[in-house]
C-alpha positions as protocol buffer text, in pm:
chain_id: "A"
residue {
  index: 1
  type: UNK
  ca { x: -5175 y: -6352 z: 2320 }
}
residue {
  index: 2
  type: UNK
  ca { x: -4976 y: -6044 z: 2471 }
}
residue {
  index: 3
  type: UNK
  ca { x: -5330 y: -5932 z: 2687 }
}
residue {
  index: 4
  type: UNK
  ca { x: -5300 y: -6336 z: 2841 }
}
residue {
  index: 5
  type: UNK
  ca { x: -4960 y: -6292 z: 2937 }
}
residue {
  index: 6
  type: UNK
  ca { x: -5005 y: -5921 z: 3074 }
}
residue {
  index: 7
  type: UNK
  ca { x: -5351 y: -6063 z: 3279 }
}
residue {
  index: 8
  type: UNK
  ca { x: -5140 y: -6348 z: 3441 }
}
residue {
  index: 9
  type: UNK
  ca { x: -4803 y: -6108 z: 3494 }
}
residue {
  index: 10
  type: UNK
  ca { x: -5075 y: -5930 z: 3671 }
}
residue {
  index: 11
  type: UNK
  ca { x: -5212 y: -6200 z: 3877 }
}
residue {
  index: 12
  type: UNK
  ca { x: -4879 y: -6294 z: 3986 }
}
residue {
  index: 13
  type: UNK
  ca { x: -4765 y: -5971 z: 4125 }
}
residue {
  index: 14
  type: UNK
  ca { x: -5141 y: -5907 z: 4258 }
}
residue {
  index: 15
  type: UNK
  ca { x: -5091 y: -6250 z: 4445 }
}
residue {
  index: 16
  type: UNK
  ca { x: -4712 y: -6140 z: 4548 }
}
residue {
  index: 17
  type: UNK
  ca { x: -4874 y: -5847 z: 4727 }
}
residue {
  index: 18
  type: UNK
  ca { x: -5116 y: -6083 z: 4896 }
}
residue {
  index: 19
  type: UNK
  ca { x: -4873 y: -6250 z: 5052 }
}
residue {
  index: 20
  type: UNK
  ca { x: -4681 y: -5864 z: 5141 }
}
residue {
  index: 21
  type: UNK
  ca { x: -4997 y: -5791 z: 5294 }
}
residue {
  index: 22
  type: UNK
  ca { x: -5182 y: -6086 z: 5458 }
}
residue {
  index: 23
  type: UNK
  ca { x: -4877 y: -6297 z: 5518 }
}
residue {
  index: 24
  type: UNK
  ca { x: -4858 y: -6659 z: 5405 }
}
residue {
  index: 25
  type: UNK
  ca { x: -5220 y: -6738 z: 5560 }
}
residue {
  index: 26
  type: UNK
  ca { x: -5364 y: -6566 z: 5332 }
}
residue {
  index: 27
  type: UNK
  ca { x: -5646 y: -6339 z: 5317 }
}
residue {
  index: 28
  type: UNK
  ca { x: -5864 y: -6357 z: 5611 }
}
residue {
  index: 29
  type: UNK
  ca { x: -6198 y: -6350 z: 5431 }
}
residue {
  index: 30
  type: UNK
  ca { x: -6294 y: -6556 z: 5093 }
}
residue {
  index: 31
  type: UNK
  ca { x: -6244 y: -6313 z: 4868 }
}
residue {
  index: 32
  type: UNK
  ca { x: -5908 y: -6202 z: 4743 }
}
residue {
  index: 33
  type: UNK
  ca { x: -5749 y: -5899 z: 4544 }
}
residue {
  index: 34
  type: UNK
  ca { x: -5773 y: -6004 z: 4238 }
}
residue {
  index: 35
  type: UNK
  ca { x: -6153 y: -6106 z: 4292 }
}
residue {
  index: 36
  type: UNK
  ca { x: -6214 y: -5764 z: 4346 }
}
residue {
  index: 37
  type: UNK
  ca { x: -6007 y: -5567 z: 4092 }
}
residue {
  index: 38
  type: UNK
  ca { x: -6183 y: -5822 z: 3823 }
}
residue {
  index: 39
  type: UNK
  ca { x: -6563 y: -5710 z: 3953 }
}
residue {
  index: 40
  type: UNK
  ca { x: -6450 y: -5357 z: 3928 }
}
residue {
  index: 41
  type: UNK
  ca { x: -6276 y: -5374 z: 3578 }
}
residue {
  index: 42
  type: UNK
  ca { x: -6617 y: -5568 z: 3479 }
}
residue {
  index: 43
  type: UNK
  ca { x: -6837 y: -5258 z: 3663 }
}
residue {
  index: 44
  type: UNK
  ca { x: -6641 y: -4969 z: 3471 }
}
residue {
  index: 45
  type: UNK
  ca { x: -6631 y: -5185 z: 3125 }
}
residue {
  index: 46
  type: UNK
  ca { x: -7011 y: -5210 z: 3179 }
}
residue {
  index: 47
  type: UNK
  ca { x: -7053 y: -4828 z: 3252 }
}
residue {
  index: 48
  type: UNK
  ca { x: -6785 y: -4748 z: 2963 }
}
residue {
  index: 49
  type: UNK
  ca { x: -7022 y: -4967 z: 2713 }
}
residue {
  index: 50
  type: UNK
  ca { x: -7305 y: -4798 z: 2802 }
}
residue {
  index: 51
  type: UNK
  ca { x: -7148 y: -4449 z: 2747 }
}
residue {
  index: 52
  type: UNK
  ca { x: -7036 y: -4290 z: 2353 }
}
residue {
  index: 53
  type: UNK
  ca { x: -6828 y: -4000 z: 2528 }
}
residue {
  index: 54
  type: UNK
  ca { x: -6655 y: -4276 z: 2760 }
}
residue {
  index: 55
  type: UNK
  ca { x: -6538 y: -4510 z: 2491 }
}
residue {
  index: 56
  type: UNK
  ca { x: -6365 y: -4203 z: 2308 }
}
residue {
  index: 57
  type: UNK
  ca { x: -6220 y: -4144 z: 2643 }
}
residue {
  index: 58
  type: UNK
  ca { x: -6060 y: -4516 z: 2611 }
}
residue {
  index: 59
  type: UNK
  ca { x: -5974 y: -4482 z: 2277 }
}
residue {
  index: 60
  type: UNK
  ca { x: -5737 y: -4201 z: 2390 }
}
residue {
  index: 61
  type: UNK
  ca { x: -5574 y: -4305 z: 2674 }
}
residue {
  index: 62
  type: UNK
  ca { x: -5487 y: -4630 z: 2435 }
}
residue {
  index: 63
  type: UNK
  ca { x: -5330 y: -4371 z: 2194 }
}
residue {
  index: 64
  type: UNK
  ca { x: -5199 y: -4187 z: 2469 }
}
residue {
  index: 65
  type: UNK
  ca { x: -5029 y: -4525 z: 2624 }
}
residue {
  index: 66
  type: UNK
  ca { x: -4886 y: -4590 z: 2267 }
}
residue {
  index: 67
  type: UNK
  ca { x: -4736 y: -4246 z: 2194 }
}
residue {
  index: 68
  type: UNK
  ca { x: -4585 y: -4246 z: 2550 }
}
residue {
  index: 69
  type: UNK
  ca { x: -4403 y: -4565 z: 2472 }
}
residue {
  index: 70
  type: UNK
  ca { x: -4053 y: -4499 z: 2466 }
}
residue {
  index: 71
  type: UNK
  ca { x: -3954 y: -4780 z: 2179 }
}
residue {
  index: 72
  type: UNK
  ca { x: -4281 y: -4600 z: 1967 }
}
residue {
  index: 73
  type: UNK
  ca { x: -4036 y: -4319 z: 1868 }
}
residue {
  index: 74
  type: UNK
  ca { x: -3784 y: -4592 z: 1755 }
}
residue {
  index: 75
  type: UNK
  ca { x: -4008 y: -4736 z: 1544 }
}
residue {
  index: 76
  type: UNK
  ca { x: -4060 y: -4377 z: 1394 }
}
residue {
  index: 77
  type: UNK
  ca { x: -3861 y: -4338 z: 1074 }
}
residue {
  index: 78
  type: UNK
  ca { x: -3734 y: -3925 z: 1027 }
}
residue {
  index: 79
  type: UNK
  ca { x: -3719 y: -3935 z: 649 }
}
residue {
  index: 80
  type: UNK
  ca { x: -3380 y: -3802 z: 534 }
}
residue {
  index: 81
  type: UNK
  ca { x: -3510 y: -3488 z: 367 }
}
residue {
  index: 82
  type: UNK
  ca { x: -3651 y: -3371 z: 769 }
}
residue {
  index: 83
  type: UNK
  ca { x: -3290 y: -3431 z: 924 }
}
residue {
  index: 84
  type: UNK
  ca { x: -3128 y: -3197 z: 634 }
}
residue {
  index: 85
  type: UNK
  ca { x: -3366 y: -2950 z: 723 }
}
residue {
  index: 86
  type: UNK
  ca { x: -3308 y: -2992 z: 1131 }
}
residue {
  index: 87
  type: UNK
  ca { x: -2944 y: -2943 z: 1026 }
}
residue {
  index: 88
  type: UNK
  ca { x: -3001 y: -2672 z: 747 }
}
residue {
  index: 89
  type: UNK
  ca { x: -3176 y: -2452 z: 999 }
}
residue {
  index: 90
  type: UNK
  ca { x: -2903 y: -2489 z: 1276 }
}
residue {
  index: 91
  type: UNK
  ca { x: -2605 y: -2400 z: 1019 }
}
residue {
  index: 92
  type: UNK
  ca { x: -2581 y: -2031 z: 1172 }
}
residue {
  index: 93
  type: UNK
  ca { x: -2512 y: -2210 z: 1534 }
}
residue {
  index: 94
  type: UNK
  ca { x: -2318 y: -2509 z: 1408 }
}
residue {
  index: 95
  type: UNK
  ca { x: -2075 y: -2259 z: 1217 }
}
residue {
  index: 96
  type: UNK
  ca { x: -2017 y: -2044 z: 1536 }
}
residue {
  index: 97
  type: UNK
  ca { x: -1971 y: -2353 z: 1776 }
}
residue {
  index: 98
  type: UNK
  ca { x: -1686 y: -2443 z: 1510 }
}
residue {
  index: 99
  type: UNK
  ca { x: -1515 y: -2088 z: 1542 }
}
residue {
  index: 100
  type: UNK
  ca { x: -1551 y: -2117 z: 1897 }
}
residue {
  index: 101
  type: UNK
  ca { x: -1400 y: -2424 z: 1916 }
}
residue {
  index: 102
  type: UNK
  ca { x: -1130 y: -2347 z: 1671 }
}
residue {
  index: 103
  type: UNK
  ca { x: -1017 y: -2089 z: 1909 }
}
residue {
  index: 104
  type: UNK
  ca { x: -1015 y: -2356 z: 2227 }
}
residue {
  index: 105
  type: UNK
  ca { x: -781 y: -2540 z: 1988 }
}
residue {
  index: 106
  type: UNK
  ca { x: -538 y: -2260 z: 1901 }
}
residue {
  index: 107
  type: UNK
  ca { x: -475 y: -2165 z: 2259 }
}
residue {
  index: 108
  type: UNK
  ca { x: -467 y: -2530 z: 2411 }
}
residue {
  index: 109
  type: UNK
  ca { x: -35 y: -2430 z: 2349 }
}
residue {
  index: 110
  type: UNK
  ca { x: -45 y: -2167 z: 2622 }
}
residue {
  index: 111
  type: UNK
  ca { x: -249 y: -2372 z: 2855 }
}
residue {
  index: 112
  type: UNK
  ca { x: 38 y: -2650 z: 2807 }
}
residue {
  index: 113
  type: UNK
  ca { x: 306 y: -2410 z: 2877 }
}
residue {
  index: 114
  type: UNK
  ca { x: 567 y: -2449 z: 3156 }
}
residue {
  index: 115
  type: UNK
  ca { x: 420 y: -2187 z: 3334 }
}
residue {
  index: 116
  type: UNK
  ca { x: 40 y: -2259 z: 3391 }
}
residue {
  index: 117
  type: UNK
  ca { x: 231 y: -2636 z: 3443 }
}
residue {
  index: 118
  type: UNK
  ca { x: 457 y: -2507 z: 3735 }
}
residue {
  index: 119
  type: UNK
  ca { x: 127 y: -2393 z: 3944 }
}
residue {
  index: 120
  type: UNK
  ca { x: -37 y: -2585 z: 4184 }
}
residue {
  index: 121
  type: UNK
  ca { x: -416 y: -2612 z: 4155 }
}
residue {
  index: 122
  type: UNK
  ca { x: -456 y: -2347 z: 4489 }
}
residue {
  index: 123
  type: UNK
  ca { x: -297 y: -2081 z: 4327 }
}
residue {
  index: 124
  type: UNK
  ca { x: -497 y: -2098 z: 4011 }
}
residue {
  index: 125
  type: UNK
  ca { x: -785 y: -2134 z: 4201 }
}
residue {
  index: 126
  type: UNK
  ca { x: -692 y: -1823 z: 4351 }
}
residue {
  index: 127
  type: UNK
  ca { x: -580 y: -1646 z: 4055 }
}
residue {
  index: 128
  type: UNK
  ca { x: -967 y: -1793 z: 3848 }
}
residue {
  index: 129
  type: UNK
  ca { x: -1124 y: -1597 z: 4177 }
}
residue {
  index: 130
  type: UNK
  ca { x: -910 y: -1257 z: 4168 }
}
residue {
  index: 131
  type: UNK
  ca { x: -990 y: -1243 z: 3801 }
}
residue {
  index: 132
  type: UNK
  ca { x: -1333 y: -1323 z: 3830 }
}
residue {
  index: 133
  type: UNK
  ca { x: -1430 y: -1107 z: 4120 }
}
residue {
  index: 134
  type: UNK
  ca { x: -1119 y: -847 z: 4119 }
}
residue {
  index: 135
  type: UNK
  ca { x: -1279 y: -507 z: 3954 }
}
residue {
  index: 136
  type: UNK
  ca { x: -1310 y: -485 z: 3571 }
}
residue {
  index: 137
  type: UNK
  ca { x: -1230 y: -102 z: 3547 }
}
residue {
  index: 138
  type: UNK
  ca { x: -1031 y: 81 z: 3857 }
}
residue {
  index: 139
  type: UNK
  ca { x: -1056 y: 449 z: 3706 }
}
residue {
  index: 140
  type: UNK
  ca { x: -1305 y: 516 z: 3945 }
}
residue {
  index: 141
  type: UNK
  ca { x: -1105 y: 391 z: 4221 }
}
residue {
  index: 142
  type: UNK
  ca { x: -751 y: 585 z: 4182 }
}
residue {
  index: 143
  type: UNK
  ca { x: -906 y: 940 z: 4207 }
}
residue {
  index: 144
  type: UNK
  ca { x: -1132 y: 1051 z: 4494 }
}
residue {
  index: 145
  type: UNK
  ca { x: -1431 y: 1233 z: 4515 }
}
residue {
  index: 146
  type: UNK
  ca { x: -1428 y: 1579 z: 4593 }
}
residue {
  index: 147
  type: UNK
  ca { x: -1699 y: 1566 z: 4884 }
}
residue {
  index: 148
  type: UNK
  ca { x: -1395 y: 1319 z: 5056 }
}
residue {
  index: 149
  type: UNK
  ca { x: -1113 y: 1557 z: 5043 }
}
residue {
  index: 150
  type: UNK
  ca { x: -1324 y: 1785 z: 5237 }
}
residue {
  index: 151
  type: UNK
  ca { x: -1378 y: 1562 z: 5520 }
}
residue {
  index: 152
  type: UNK
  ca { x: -1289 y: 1696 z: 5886 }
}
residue {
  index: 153
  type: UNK
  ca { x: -1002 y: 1501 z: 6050 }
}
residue {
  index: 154
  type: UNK
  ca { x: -970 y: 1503 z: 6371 }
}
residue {
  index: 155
  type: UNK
  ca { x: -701 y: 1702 z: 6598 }
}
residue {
  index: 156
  type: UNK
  ca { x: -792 y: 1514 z: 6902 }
}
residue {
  index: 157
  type: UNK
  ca { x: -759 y: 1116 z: 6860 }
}
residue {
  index: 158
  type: UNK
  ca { x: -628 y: 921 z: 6619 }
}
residue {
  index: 159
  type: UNK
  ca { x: -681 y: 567 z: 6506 }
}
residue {
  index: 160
  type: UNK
  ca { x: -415 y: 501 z: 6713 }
}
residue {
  index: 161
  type: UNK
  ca { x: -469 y: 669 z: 7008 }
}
residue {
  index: 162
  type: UNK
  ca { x: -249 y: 982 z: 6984 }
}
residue {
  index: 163
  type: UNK
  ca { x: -368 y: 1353 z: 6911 }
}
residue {
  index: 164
  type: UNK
  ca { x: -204 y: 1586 z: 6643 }
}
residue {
  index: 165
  type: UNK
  ca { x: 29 y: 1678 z: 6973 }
}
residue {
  index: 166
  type: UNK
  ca { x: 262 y: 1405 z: 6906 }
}
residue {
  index: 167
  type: UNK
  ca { x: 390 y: 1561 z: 6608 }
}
residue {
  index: 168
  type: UNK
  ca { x: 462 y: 1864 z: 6830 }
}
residue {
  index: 169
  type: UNK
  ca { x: 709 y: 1692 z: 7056 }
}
């Protein structure tokens, strides 16, 4: 009964893109469409028939169509004992997402204080940035190299123009 209603579902939208494609006339020639797809479904179910390794082919893309099905998996009942095990072997992640989000909890206080209240949403963009791009460890940074206290200066120019003379005068 379902195959009947699928074959004239079928004919209607094959007969919908008749009219897409030839207009209202009609197809020019006799033949339509649906003519044709019917002599080639009959030419490969003849071929298929005649082949073992063909049919098996069939068979599978039938099992293949039913598996893909997304309501199939609803009709799939997980017995009870599978879901304790899904959950049995996630306890280890489970427990730390809990500690993880036991800490959100405990500081959701400070992020409600008066202070982080009292900003507007450009400076703690601006803050999230310097934090996030500002340099984890400045050690390096507030002593210099040897090979840069070494470095020639020059007596003749300065960046701004004037010699070592000026300090002369």
């Amino acid at each position: 009964m379902a195959a009947v209603s699928d074959v004239r579902r079928l004919q209607a939208r094959v007969e919908e893109l008749e009219r897409w494609v030839y207009g209202s006339g009609g197809p020019r020639g006799s033949r339509k469409v649906a003519d044709g797809l019917v002599k080639v479904q009959v030419a490969l179910g003849n071929i298929a028939s005649k082949r073992e390794r063909v049919k098996i082919l069939y068979k599978k893309i039938e099992d293949l169509i039913k598996y893909l099905d997304p309501e199939y998996i609803d009709r799939i009942a997980i017995p009870d004992a599978s879901k304790l095990q899904f959950i049995l072997a996630e306890e280890q992640f489970i427990l730390s997402q809990i500690a993880l989000l036991e800490q959100v909890e405990a500081l959701v206080p400070m992020l409600d204080s008066a202070h982080i209240k009292g900003t507007s949403l450009e400076q703690r963009i601006h803050f999230q940035n310097l934090r996030q791009f500002g340099p984890k460890d400045t050690s390096p940074f507030l002593s210099m190299p040897p090979a840069c206290s070494a470095w020639p200066r020059s007596t003749s120019s300065s960046r701004y123009g004037r010699g070592e003379d000026w300090k002369r005068k």
